[in-house]
C-alpha positions in Angstrom: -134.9 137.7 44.0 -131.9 138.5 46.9 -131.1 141.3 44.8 -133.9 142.5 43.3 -134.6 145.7 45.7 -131.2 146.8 45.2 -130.7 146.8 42.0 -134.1 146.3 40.0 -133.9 145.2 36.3 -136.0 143.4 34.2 -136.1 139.3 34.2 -134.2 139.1 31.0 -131.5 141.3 32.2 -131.4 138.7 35.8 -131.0 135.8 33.3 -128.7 137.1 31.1 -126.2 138.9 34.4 -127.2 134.7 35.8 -125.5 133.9 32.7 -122.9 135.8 32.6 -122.0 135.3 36.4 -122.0 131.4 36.3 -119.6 131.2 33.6 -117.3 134.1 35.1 -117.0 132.1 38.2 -116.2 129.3 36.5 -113.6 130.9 34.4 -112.1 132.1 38.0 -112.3 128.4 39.4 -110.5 127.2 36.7 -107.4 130.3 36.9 -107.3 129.6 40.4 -106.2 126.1 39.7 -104.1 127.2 37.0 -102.1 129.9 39.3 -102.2 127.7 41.8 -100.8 124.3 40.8 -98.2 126.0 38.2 -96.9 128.9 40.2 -95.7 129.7 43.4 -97.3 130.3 46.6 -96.3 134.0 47.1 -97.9 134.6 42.9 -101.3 133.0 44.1 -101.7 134.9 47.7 -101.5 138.1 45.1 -103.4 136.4 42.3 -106.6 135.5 45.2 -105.8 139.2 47.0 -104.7 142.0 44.0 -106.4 140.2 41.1 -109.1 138.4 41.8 -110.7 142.3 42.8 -109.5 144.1 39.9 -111.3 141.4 37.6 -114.5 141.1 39.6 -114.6 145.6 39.4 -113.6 145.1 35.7 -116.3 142.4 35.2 -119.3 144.4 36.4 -117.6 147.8 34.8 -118.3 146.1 31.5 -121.4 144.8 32.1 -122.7 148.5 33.3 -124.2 148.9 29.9 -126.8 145.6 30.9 -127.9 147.2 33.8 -128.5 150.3 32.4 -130.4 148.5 29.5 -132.2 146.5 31.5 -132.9 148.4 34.7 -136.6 149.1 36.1 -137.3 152.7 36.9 -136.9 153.3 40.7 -139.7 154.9 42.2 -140.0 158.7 42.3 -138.3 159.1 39.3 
């Protein structure tokens, strides 16, 4: 619903990004742990500041294709 104006898509494409989202959050959690109790210091500040973005940009890069499948027409077009 929060997101609904900017970016309008049909319900099944909500529950299926929903989805998608909970368990790639999830996946981060647990590499966050993982970077964080096995290496050091200095490789997570870069992990949480370089990586985390480039995987969150390449995450909704490949899920452009749902909300171009999925999408509502916008109004005036």
């Amino acid at each position: 619903m929060l997101m609904d104006e900017a970016l309008p898509m049909q319900h099944e494409g909500w529950m299926i990004l929903t989805r998608r989202l909970a368990l790639f959050f999830a996946g981060l959690a647990v590499a966050n742990e993982l970077v964080w109790r096995l290496l050091s210091t200095e490789a997570w500040v870069n992990f949480k500041t370089f990586g985390l973005t480039a995987i969150m940009v390449g995450f909704f890069v490949a899920n452009s294709k749902l909300f171009e499948r999925y999408a509502l027409p916008r109004d005036g077009e």
